[in-house]
N, CA, C and O atoms as a printed pandas DataFrame, in Angstrom:
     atom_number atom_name residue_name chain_id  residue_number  x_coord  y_coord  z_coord
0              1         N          UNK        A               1  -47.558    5.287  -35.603
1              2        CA          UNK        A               1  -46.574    6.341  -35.643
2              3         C          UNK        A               1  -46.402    6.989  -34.274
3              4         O          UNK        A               1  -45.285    7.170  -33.788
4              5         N          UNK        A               2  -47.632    7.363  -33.613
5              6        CA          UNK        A               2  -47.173    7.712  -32.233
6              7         C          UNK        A               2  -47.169    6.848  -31.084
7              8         O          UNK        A               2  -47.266    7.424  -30.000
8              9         N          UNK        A               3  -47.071    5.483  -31.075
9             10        CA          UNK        A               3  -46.685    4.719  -30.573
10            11         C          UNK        A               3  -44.969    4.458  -30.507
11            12         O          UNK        A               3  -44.289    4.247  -29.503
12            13         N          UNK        A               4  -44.527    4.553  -31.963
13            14        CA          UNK        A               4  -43.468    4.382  -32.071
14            15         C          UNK        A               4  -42.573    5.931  -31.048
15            16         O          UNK        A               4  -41.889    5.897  -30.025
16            17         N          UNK        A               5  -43.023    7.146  -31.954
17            18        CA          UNK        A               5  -42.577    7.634  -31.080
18            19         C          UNK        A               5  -42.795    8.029  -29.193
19            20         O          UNK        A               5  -41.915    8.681  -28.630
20            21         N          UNK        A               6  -43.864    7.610  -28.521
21            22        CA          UNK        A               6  -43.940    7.446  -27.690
22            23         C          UNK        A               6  -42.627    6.707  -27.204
23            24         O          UNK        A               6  -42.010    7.369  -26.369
24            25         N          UNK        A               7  -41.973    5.313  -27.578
25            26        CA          UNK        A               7  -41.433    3.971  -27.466
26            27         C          UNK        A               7  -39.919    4.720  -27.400
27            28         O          UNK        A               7  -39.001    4.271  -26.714
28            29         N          UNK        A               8  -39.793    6.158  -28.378
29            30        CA          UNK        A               8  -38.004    6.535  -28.678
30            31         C          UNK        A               8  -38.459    7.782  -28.001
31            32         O          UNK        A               8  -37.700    8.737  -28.164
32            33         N          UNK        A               9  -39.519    7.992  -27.281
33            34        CA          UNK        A               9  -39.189    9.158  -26.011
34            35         C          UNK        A               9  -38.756    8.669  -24.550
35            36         O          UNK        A               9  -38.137    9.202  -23.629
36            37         N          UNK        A              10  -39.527    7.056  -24.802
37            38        CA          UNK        A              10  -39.253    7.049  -23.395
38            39         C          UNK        A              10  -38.206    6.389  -23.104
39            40         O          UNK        A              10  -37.908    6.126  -21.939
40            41         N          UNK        A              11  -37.400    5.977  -24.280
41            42        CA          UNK        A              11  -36.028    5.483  -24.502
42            43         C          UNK        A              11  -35.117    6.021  -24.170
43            44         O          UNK        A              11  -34.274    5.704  -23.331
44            45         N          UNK        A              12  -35.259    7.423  -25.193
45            46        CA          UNK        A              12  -34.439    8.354  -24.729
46            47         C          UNK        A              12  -34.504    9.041  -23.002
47            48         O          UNK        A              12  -33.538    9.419  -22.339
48            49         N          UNK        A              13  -36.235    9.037  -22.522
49            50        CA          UNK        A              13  -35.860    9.468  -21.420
50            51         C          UNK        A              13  -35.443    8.700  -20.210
51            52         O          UNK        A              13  -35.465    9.175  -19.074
52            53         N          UNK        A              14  -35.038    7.411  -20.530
53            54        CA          UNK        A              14  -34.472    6.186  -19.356
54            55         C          UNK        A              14  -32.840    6.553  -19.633
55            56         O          UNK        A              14  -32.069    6.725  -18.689
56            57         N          UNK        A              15  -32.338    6.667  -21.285
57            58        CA          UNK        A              15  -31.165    6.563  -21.116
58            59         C          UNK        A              15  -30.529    7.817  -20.503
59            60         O          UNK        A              15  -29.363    7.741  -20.114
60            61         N          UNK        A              16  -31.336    9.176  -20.367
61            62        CA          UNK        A              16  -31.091   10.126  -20.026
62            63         C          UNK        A              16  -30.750    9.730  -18.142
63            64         O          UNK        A              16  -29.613    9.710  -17.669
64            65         N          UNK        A              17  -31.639    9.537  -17.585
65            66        CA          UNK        A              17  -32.118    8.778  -16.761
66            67         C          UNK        A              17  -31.044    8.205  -16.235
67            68         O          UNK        A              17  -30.800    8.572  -15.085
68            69         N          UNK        A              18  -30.350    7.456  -16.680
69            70        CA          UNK        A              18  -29.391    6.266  -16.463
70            71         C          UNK        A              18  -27.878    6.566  -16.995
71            72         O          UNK        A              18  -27.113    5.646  -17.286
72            73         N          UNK        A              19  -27.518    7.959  -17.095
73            74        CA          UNK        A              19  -26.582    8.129  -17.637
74            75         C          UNK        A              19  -25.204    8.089  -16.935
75            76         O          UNK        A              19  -24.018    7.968  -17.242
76            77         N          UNK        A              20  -25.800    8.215  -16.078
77            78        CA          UNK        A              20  -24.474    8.392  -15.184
78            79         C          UNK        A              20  -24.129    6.754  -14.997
79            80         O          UNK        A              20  -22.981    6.319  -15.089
80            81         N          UNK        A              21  -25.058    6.094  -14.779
81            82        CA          UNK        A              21  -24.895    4.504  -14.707
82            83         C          UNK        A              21  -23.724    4.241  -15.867
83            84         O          UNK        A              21  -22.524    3.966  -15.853
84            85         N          UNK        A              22  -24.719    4.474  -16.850
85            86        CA          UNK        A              22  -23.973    4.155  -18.048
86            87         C          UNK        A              22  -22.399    4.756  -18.512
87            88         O          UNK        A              22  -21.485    4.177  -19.099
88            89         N          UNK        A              23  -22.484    5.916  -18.079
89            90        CA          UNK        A              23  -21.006    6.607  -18.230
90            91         C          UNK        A              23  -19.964    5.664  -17.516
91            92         O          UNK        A              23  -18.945    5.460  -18.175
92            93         N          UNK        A              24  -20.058    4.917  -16.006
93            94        CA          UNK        A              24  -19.350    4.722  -14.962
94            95         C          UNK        A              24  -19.101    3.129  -15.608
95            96         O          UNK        A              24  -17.955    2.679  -15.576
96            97         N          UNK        A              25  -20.270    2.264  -16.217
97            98        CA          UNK        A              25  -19.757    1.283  -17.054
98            99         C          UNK        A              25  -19.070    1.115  -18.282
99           100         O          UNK        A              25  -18.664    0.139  -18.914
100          101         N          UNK        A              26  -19.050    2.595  -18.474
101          102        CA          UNK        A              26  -18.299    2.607  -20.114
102          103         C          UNK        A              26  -16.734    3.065  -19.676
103          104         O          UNK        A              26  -15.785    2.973  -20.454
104          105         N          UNK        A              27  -16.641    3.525  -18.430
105          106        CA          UNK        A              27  -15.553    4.010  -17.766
106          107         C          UNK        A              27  -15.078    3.135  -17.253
107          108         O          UNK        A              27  -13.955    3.337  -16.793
108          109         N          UNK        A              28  -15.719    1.689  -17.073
109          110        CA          UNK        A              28  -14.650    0.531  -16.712
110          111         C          UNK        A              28  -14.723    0.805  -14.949
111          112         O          UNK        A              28  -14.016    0.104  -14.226
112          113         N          UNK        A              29  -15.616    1.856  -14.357
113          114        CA          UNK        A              29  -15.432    2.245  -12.817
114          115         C          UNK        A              29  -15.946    1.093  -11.532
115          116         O          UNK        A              29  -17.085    0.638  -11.428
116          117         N          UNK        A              30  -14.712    0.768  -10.578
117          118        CA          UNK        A              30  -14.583   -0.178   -9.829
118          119         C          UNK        A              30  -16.200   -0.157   -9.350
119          120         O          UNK        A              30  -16.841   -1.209   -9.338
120          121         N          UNK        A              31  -16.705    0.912   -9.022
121          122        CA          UNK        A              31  -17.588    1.872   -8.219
122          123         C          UNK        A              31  -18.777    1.606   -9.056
123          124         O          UNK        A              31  -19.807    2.054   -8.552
124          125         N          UNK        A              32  -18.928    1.022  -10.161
125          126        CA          UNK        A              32  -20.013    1.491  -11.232
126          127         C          UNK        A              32  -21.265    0.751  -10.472
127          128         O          UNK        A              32  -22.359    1.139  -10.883
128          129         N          UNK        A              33  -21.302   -0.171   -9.515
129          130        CA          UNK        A              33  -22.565   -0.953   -9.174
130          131         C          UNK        A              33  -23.208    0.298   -8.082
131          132         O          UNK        A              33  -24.368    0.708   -8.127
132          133         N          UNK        A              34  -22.129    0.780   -7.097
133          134        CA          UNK        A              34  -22.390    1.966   -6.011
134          135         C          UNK        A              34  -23.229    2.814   -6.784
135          136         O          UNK        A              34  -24.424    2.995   -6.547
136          137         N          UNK        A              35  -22.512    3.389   -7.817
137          138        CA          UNK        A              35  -23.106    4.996   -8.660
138          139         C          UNK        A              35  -24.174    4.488   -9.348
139          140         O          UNK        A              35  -24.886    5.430   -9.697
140          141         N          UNK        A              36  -24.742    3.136   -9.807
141          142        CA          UNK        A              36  -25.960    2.636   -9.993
142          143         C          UNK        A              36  -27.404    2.689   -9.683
143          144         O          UNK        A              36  -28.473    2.828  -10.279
144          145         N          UNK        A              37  -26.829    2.469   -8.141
145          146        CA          UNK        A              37  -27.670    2.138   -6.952
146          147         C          UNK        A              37  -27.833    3.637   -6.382
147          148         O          UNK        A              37  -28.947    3.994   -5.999
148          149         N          UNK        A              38  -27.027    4.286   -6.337
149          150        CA          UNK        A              38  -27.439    5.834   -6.061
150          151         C          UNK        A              38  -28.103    6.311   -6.905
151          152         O          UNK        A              38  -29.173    6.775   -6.512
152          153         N          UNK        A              39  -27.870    6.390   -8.028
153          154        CA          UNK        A              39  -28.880    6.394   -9.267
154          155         C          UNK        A              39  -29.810    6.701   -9.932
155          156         O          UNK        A              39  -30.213    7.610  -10.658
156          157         N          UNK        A              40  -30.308    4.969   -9.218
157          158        CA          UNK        A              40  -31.657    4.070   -9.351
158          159         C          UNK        A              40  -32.308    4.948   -8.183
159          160         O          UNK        A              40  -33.075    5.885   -8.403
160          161         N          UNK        A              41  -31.859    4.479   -6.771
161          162        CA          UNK        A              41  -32.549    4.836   -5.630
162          163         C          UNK        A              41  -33.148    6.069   -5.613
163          164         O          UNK        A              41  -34.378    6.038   -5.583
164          165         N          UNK        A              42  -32.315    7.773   -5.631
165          166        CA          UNK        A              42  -31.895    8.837   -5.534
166          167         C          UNK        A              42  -32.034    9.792   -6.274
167          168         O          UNK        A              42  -32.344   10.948   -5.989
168          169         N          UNK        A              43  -31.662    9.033   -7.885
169          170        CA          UNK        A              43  -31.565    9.680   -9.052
170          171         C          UNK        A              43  -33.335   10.983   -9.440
171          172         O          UNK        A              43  -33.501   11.978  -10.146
172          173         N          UNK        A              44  -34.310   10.110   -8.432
173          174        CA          UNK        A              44  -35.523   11.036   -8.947
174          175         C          UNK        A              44  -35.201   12.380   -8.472
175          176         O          UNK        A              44  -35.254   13.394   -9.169
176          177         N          UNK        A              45  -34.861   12.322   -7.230
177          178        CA          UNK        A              45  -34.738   13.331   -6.305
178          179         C          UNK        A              45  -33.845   14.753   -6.763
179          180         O          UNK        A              45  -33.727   15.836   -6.190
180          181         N          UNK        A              46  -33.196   14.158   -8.245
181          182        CA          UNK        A              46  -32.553   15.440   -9.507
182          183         C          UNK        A              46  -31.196   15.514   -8.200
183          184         O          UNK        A              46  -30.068   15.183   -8.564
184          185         N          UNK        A              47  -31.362   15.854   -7.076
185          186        CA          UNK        A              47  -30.054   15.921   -6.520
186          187         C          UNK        A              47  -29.243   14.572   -6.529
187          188         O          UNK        A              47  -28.160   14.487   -7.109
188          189         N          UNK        A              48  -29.747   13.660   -5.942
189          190        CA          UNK        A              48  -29.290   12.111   -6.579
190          191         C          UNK        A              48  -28.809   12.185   -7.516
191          192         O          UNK        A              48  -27.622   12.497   -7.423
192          193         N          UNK        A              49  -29.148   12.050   -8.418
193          194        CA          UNK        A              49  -29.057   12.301   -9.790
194          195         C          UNK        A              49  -27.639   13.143  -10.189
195          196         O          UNK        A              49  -26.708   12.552  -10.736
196          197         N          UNK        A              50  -27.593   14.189   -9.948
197          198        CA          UNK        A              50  -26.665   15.082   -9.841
198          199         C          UNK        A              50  -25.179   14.756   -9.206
199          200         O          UNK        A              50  -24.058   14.854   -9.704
200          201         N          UNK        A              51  -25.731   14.227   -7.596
201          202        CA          UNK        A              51  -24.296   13.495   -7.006
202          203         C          UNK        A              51  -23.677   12.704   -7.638
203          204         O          UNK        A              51  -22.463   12.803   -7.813
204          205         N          UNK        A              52  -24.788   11.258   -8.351
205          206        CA          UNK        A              52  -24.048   10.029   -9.238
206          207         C          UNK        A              52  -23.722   10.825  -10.500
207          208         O          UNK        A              52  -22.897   10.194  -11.162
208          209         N          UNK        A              53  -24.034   11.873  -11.024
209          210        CA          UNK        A              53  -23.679   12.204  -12.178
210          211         C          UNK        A              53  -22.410   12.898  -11.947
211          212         O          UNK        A              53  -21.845   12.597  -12.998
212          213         N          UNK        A              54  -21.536   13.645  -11.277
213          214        CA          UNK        A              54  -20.717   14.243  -10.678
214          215         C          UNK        A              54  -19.807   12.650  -10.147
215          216         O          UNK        A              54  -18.613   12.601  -10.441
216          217         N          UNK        A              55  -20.163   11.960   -9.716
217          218        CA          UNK        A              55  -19.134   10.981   -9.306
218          219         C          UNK        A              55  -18.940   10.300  -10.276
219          220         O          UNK        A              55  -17.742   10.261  -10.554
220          221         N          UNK        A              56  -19.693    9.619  -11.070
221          222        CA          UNK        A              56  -19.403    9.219  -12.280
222          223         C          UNK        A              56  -18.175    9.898  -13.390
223          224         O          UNK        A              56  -17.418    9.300  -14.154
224          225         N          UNK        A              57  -18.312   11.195  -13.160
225          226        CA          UNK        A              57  -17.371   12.019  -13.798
226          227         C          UNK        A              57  -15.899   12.226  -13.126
227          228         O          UNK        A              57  -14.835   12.596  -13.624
228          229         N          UNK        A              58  -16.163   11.939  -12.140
229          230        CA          UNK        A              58  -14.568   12.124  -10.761
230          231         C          UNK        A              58  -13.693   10.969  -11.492
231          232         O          UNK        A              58  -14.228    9.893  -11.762
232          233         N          UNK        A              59  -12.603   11.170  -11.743
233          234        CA          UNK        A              59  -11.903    9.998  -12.156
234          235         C          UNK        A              59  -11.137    9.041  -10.343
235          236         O          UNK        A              59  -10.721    9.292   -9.212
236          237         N          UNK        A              60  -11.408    7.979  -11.250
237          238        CA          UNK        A              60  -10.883    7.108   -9.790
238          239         C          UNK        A              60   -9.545    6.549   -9.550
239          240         O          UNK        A              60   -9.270    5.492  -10.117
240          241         N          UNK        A              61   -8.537    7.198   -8.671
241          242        CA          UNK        A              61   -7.853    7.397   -7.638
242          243         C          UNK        A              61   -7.346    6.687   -6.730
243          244         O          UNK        A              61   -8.053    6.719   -5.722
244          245         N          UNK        A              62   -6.197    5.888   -6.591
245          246        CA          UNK        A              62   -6.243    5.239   -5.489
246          247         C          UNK        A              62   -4.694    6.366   -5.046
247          248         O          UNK        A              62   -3.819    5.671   -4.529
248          249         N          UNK        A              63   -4.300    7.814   -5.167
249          250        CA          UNK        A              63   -3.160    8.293   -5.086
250          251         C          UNK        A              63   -3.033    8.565   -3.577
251          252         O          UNK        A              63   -1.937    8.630   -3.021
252          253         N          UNK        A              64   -4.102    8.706   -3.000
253          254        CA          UNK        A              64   -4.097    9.447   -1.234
254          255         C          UNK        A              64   -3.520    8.059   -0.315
255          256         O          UNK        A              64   -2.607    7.974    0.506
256          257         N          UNK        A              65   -4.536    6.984   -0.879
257          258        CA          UNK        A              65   -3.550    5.623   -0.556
258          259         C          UNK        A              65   -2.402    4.954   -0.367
259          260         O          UNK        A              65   -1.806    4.456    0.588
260          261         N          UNK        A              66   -2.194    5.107   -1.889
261          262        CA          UNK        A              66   -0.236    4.973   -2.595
262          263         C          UNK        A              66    0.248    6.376   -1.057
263          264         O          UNK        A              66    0.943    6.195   -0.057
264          265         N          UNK        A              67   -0.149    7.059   -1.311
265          266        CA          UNK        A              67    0.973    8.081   -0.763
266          267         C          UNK        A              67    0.986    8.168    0.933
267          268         O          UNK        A              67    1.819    8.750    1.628
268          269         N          UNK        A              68   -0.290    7.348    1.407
269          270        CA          UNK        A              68   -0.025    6.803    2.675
270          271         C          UNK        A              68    1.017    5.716    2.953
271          272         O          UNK        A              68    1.828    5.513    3.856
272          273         N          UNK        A              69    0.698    5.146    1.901
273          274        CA          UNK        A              69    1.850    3.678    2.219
274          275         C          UNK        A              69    2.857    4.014    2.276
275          276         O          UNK        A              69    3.657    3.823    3.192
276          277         N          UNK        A              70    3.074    4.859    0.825
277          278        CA          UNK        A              70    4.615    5.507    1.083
278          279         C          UNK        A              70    5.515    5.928    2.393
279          280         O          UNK        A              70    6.587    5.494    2.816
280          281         N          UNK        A              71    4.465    7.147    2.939
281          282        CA          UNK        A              71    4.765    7.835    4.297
282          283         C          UNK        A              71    5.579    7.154    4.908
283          284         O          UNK        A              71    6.801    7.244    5.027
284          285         N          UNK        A              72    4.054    5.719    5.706
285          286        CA          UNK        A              72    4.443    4.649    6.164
286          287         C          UNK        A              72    5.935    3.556    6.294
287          288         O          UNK        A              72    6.466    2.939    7.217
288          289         N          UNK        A              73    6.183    3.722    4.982
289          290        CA          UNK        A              73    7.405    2.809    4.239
290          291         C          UNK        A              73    8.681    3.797    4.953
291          292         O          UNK        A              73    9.566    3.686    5.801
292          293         N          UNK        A              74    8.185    4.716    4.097
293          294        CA          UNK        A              74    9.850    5.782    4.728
294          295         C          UNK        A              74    9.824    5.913    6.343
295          296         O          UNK        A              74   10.912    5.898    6.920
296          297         N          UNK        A              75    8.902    6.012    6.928
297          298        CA          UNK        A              75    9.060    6.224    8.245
298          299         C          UNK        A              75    9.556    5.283    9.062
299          300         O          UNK        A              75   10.387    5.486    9.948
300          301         N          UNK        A              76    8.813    3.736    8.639
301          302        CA          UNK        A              76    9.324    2.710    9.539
302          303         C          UNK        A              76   10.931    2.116    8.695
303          304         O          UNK        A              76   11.499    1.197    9.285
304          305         N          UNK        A              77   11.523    2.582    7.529
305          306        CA          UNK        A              77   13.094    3.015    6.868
306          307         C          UNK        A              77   13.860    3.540    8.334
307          308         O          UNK        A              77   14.763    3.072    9.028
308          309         N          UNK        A              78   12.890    4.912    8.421
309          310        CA          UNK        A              78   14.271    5.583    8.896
310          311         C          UNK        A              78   14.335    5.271   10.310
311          312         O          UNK        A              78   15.286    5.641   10.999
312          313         N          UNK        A              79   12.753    4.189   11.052
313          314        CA          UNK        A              79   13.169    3.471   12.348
314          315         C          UNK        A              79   13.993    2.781   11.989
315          316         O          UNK        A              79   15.074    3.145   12.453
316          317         N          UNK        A              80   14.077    1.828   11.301
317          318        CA          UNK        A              80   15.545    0.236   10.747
318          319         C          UNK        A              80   16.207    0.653   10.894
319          320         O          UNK        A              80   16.864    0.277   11.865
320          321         N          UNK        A              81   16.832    2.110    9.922
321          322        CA          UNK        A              81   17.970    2.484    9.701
322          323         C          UNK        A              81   18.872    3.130   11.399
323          324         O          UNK        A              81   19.986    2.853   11.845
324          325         N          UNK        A              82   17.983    3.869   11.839
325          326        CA          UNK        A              82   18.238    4.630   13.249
326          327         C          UNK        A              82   18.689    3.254   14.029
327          328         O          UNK        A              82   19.723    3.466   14.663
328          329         N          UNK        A              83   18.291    2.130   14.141
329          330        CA          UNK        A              83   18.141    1.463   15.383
330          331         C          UNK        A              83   19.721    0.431   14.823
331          332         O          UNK        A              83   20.646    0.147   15.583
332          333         N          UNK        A              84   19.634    0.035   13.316
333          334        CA          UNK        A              84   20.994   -0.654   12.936
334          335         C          UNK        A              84   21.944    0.233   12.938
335          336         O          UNK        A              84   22.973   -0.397   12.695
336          337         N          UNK        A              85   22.252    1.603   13.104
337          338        CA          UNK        A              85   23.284    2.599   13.118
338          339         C          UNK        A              85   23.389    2.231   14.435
339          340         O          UNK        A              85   24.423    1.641   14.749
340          341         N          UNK        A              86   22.326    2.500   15.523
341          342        CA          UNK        A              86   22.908    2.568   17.098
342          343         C          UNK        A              86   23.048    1.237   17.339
343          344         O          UNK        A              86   23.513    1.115   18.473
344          345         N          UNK        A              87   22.783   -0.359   16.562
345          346        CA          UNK        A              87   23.469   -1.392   17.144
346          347         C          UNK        A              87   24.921   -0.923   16.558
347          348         O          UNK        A              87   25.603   -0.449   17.466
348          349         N          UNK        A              88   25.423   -0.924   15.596
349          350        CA          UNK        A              88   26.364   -0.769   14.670
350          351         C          UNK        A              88   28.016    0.101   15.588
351          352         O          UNK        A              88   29.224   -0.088   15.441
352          353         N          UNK        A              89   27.154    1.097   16.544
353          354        CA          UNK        A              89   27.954    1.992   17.261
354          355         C          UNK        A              89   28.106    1.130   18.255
355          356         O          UNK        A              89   28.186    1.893   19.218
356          357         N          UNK        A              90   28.207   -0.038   18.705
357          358        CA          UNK        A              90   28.306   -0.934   19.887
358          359         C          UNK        A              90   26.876   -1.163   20.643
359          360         O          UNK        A              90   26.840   -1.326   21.863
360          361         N          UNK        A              91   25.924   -1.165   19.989
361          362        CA          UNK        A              91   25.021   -1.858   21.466
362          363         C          UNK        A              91   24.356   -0.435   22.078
363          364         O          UNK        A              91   23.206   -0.698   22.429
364          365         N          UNK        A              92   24.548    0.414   22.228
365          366        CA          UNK        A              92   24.278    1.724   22.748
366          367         C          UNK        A              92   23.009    2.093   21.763
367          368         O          UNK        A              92   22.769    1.762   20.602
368          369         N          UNK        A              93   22.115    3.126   22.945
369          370        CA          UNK        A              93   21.315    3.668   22.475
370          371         C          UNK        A              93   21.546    4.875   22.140
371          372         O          UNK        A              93   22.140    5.558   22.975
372          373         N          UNK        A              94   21.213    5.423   21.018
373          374        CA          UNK        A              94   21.564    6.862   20.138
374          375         C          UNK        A              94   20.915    7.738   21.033
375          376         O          UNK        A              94   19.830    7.837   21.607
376          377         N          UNK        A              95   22.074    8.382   20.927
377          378        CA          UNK        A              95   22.149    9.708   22.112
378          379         C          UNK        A              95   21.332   11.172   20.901
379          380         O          UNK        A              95   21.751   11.529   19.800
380          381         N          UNK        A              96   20.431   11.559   21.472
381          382        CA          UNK        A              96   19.872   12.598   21.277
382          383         C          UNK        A              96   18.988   11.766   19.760
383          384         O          UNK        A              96   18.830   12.623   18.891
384          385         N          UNK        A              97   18.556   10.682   19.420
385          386        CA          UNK        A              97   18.407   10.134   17.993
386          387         C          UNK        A              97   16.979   10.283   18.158
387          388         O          UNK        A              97   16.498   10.283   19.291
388          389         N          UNK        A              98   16.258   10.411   17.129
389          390        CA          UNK        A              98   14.462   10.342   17.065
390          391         C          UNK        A              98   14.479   10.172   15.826
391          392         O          UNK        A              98   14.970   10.837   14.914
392          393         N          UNK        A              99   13.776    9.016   15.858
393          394        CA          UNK        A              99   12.716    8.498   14.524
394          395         C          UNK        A              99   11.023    9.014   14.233
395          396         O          UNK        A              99   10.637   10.050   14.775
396          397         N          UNK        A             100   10.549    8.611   13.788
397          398        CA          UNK        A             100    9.238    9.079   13.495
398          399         C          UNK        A             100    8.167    7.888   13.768
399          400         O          UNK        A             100    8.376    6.904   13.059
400          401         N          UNK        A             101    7.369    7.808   14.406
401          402        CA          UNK        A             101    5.992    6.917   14.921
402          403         C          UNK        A             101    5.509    6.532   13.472
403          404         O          UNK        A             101    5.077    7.521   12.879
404          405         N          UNK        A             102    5.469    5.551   12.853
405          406        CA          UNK        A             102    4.198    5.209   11.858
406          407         C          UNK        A             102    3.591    5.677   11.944
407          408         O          UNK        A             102    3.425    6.646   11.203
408          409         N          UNK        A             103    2.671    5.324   13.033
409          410        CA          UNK        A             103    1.333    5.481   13.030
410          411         C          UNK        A             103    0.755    6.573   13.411
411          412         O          UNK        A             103   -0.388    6.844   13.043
412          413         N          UNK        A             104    1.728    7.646   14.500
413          414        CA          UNK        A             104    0.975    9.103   15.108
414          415         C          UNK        A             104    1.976    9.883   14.586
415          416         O          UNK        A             104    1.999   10.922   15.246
416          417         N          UNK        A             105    3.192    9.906   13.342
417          418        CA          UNK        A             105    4.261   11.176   13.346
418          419         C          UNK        A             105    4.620   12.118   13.796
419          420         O          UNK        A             105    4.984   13.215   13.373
420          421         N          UNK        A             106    4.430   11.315   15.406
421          422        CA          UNK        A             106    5.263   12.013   16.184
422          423         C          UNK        A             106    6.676   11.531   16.602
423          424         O          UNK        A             106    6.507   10.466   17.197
424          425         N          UNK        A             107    7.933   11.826   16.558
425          426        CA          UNK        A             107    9.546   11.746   16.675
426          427         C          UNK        A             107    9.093   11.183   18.081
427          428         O          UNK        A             107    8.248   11.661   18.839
428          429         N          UNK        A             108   10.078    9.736   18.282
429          430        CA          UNK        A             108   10.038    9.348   19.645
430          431         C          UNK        A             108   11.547    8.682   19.477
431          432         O          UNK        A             108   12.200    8.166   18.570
432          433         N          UNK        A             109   11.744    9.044   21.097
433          434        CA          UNK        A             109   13.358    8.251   20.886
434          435         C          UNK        A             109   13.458    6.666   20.559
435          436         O          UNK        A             109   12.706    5.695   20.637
436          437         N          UNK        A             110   14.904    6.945   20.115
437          438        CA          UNK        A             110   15.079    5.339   19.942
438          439         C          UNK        A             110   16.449    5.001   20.628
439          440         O          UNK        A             110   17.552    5.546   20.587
440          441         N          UNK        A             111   15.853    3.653   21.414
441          442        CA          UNK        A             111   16.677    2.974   22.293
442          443         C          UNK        A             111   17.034    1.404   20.946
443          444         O          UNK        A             111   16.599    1.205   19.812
444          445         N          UNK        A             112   17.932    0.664   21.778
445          446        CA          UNK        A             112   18.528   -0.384   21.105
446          447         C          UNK        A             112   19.038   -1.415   22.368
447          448         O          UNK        A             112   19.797   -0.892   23.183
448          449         N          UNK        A             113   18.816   -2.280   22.497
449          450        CA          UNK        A             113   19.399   -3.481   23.823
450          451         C          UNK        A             113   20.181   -3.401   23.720
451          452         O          UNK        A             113   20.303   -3.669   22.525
452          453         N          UNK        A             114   21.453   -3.113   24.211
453          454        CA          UNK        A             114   22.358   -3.880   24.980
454          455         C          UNK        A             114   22.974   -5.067   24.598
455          456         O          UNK        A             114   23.767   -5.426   25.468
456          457         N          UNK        A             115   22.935   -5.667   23.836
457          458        CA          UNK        A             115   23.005   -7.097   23.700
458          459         C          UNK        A             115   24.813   -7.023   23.762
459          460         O          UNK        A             115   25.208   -8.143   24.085
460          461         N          UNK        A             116   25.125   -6.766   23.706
461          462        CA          UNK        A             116   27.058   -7.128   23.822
462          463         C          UNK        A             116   27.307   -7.023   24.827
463          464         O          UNK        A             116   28.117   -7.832   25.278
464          465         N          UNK        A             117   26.837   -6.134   25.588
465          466        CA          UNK        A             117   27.277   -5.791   27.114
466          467         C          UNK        A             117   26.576   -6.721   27.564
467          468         O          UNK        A             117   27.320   -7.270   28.376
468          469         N          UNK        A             118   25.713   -7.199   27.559
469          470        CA          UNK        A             118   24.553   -7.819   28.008
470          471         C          UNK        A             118   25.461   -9.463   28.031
471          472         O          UNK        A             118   25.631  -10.183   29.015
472          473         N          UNK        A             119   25.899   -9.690   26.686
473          474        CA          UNK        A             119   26.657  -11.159   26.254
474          475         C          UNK        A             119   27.911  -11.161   27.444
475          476         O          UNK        A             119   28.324  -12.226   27.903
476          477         N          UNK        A             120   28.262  -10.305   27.724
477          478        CA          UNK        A             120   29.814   -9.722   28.259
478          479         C          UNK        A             120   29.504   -9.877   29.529
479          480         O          UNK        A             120   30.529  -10.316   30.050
480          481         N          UNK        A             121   28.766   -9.781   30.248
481          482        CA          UNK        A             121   28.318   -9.670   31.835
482          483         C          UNK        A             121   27.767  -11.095   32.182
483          484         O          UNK        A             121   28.101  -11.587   33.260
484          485         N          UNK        A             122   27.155  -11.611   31.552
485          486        CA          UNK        A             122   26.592  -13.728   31.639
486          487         C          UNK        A             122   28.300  -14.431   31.927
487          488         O          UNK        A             122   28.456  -15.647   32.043
């Protein structure tokens, strides 16, 4: 009899133990091997424990991502669009025109070749 219960204390105190593991696999979480291993490793330390139990609970997110790409998308848009308007106006570079940098959003002018004048002068 106290074997047995010995056997459903220390059951209970692994699954206690391991909960956060277990939450993050029942959650289907990309992450669940990471929050494992923090866990396992960490988990004694009650703050361990605490972090994977707290991340386990964070729902997972890829929105900061999506909404970089986005940025990205519209910004290098409104370079295409800027640079086929100033071929469109003859070949000329847009007078006073600024697009937006991808990569540093900072407004830098936009030029366009020449190419008609350019065809016109050969």
């Amino acid at each position: 009899m106290v074997k047995g219960f010995e056997g459903l204390a220390l059951l209970a105190a692994l699954s206690f133990y391991l909960a956060p593991s277990i939450l993050a696999d029942a959650n289907e979480r990309d992450d669940a091997l990471a929050i494992t291993l923090v866990n396992v490793l960490l988990g004694w330390t009650v703050i361990g424990w605490i972090a994977a139990f707290v991340w386990a609970h964070r729902p997972a997110s890829d929105r900061p991502i999506a909404q970089v790409v986005a940025r990205r998308r519209q910004a290098w848009a409104r370079t295409t669009i800027a640079k086929l308007v100033a071929h469109a106006k003859g070949g000329v570079a847009l007078t006073g025109g600024l697009a937006r940098n991808p990569l540093s959003h900072q407004p830098v002018p936009v030029t366009v070749n020449a190419g008609r004048e350019h065809a016109r002068q050969k």
